[in-house]
MMTF fields as JSON, N, C-alpha, C and O atoms, coordinates in Angstrom:
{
  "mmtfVersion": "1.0.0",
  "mmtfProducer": "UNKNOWN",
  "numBonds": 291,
  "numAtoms": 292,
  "numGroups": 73,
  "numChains": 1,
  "numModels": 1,
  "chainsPerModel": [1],
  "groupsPerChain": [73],
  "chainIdList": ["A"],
  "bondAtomList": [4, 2, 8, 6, 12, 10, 16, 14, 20, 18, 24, 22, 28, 26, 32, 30, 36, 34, 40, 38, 44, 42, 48, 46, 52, 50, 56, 54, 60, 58, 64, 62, 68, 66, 72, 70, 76, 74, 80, 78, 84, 82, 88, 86, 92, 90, 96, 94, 100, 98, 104, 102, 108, 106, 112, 110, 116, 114, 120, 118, 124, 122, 128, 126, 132, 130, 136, 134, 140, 138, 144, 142, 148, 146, 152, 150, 156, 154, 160, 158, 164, 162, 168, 166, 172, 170, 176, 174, 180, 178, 184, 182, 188, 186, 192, 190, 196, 194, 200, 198, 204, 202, 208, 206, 212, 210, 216, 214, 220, 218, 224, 222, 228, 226, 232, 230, 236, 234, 240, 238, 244, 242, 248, 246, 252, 250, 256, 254, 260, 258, 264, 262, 268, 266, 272, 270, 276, 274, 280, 278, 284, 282, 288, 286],
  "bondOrderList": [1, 1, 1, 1, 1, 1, 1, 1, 1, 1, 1, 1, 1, 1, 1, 1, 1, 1, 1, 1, 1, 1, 1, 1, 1, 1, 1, 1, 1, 1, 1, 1, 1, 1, 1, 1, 1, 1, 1, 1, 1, 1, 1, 1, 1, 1, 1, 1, 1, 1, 1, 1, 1, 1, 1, 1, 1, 1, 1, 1, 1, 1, 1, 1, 1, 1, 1, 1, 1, 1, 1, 1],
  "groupList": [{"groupName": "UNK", "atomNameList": ["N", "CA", "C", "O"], "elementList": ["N", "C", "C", "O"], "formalChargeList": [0, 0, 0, 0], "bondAtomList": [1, 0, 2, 1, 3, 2], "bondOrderList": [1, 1, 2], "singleLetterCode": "X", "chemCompType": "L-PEPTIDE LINKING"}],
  "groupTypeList": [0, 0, 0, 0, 0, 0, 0, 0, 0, 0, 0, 0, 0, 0, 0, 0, 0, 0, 0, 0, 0, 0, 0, 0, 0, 0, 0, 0, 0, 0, 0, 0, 0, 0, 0, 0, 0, 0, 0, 0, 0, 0, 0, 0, 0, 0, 0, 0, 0, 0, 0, 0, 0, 0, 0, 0, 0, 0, 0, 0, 0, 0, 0, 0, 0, 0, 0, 0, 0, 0, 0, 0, 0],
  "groupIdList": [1, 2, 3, 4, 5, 6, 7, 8, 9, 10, 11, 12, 13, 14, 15, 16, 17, 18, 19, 20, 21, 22, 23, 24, 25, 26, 27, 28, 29, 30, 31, 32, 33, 34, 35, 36, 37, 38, 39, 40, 41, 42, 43, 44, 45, 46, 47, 48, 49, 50, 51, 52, 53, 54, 55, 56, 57, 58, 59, 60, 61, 62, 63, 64, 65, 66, 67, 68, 69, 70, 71, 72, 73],
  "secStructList": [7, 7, 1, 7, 7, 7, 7, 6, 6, 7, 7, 7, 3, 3, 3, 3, 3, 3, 1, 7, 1, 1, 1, 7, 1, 6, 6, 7, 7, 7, 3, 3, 3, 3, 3, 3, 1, 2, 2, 2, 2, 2, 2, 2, 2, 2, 6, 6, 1, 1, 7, 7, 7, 7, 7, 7, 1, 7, 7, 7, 1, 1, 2, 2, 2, 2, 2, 2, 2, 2, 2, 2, 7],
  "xCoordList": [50.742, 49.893, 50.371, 51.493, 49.249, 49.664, 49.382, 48.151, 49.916, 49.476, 50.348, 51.573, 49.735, 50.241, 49.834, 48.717, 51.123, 50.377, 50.511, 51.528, 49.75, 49.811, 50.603, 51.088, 50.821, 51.904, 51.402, 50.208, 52.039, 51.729, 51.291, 50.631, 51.736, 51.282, 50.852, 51.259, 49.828, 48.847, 47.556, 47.264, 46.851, 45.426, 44.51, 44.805, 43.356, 42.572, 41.812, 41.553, 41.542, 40.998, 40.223, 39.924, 39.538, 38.424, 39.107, 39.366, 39.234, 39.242, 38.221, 37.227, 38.147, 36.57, 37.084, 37.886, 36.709, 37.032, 35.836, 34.627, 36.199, 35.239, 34.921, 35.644, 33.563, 33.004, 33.579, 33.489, 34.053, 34.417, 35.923, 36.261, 36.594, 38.114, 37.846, 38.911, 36.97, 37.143, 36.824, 36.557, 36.781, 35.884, 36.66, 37.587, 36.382, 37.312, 36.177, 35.087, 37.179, 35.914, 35.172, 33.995, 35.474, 33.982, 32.735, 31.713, 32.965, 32.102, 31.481, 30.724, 32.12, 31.923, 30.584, 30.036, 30.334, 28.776, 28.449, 27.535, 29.621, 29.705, 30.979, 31.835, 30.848, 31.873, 31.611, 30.831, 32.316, 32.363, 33.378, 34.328, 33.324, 34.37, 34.861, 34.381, 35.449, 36.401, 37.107, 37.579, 37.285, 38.186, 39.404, 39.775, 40.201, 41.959, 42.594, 42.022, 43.968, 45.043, 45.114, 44.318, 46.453, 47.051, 46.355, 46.292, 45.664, 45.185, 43.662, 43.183, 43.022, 41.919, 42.339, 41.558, 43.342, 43.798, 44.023, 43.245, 45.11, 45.428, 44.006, 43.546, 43.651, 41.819, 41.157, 40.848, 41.02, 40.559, 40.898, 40.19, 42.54, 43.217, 43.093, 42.814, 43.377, 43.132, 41.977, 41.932, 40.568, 39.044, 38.687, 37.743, 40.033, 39.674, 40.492, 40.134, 41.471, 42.225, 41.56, 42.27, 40.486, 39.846, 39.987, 39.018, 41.585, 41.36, 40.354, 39.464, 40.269, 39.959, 41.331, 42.518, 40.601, 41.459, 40.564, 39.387, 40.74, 40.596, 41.476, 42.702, 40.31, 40.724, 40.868, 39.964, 41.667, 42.123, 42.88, 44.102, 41.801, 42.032, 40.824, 39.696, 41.175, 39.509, 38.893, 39.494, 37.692, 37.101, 36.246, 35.608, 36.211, 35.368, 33.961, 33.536, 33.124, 31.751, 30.979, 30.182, 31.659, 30.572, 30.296, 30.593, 29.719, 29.12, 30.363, 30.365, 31.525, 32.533, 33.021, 33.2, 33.41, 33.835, 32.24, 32.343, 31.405, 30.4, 30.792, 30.96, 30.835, 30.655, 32.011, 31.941, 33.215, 34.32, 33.903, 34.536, 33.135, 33.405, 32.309, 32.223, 31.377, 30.323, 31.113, 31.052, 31.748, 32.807, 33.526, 33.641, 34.136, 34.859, 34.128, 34.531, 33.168, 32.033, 31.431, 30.457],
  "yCoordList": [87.126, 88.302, 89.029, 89.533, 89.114, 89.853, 91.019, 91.039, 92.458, 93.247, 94.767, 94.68, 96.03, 97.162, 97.611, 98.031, 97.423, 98.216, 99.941, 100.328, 100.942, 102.129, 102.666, 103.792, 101.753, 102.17, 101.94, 102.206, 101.509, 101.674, 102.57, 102.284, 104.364, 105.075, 105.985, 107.122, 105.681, 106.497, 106.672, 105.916, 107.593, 107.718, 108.171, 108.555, 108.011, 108.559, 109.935, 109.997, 110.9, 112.204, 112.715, 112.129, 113.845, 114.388, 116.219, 116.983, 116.494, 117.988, 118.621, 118.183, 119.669, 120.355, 121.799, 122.683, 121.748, 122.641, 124.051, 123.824, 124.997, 126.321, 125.5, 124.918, 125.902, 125.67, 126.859, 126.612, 127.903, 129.38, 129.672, 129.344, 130.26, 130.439, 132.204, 132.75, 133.002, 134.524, 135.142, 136.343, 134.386, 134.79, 134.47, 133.93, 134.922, 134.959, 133.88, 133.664, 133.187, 131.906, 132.736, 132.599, 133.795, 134.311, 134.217, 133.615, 134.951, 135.171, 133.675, 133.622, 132.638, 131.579, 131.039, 130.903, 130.813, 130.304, 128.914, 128.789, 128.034, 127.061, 126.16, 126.555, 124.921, 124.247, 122.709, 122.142, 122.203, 120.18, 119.759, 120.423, 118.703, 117.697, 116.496, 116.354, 116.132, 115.055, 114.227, 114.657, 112.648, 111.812, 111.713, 111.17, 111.944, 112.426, 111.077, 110.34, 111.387, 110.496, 109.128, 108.724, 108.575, 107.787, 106.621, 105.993, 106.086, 104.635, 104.591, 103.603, 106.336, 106.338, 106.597, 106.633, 106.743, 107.188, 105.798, 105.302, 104.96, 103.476, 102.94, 102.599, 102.917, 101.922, 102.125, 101.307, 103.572, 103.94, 104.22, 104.558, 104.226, 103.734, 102.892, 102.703, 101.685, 100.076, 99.904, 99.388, 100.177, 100.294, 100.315, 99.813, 101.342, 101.866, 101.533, 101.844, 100.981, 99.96, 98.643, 97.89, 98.001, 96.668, 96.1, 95.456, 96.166, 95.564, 95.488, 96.33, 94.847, 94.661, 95.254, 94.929, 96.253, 96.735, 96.416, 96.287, 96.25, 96.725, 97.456, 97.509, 98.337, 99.238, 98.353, 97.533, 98.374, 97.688, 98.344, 98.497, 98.852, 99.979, 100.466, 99.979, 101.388, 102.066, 103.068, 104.065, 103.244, 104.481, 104.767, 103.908, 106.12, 106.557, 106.002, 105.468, 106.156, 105.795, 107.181, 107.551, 107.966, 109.105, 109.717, 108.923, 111.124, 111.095, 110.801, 109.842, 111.696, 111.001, 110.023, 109.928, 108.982, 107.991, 106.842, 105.634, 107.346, 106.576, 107.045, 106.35, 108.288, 108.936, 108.207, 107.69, 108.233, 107.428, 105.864, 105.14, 105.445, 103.744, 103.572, 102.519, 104.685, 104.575, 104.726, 103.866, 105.906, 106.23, 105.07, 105.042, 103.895, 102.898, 102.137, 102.309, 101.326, 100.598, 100.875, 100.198],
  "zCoordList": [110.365, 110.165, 108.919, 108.892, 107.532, 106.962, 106.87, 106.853, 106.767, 107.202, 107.626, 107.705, 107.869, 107.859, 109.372, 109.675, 110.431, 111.59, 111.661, 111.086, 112.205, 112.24, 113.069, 112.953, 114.124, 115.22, 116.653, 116.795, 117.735, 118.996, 119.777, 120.776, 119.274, 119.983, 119.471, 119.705, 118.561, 117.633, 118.405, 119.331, 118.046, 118.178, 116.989, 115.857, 117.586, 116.69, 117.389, 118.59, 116.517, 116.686, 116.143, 115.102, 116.383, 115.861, 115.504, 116.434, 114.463, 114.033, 114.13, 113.55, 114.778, 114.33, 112.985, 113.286, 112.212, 111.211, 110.777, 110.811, 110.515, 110.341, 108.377, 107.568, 108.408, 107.489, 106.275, 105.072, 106.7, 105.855, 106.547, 107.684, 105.715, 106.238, 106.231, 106.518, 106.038, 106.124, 107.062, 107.001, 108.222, 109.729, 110.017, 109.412, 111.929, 113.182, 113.272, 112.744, 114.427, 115.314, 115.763, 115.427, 116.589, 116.998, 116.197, 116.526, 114.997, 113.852, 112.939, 111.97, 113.668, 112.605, 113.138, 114.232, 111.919, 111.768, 113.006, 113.821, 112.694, 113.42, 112.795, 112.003, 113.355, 112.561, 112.616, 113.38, 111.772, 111.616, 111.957, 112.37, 111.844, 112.661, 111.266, 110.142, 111.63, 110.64, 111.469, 112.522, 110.985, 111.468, 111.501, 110.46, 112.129, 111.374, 112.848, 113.651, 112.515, 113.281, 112.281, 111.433, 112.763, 111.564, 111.561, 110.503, 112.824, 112.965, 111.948, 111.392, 111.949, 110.717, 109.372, 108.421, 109.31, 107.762, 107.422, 106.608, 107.983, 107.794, 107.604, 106.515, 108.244, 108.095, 106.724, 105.858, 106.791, 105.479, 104.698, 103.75, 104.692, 102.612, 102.161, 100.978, 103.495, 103.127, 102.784, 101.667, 103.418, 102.594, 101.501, 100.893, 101.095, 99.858, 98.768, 97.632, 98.957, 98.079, 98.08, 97.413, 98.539, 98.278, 99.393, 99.796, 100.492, 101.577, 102.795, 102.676, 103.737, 105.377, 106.379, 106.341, 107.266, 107.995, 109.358, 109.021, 110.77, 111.835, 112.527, 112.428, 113.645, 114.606, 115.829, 115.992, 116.549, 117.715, 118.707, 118.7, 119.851, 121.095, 121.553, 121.474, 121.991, 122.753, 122.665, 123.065, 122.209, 122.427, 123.47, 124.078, 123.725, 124.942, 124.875, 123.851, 126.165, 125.977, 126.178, 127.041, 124.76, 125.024, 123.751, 122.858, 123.168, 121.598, 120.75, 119.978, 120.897, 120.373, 120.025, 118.811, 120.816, 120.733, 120.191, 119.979, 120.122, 119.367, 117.68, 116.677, 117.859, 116.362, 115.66, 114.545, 116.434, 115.554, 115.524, 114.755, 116.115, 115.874, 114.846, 114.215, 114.638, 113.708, 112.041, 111.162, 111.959, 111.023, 110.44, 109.214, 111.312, 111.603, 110.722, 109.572, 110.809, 110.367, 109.449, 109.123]
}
């Protein structure tokens, strides 16, 4: 195997982030989400250096875990 593993006991996650940093959450308009944890960062440096990476583990069967395997792909 040639290759970079991310680690055994990594995950992957979802940030939700405020679109504006000058508000309280109350006040916030709303917010987005982003892919973060090391097993998506690994995937997608390698992407982006020319290589093939896979994700190998599980995601939920719910909007989440659709929205990361879509991200993935």
């Amino acid at each position: 195997l040639n290759g970079v593993a991310s680690g055994k006991n990594s995950e992957m996650l979802i940030d939700f982030m405020l679109p504006v940093s000058d508000v309280s959450l109350a006040e916030a308009p709303g917010f987005f989400n982003s892919a973060k944890g090391s097993p998506t960062n690994v995937a997608v440096a390698i992407s982006k250096l020319g290589g093939k990476s896979v994700f190998i583990g599980k995601l939920g069967d719910v909007k989440f875990g659709h929205m990361l395997a879509k991200i993935l792909k």
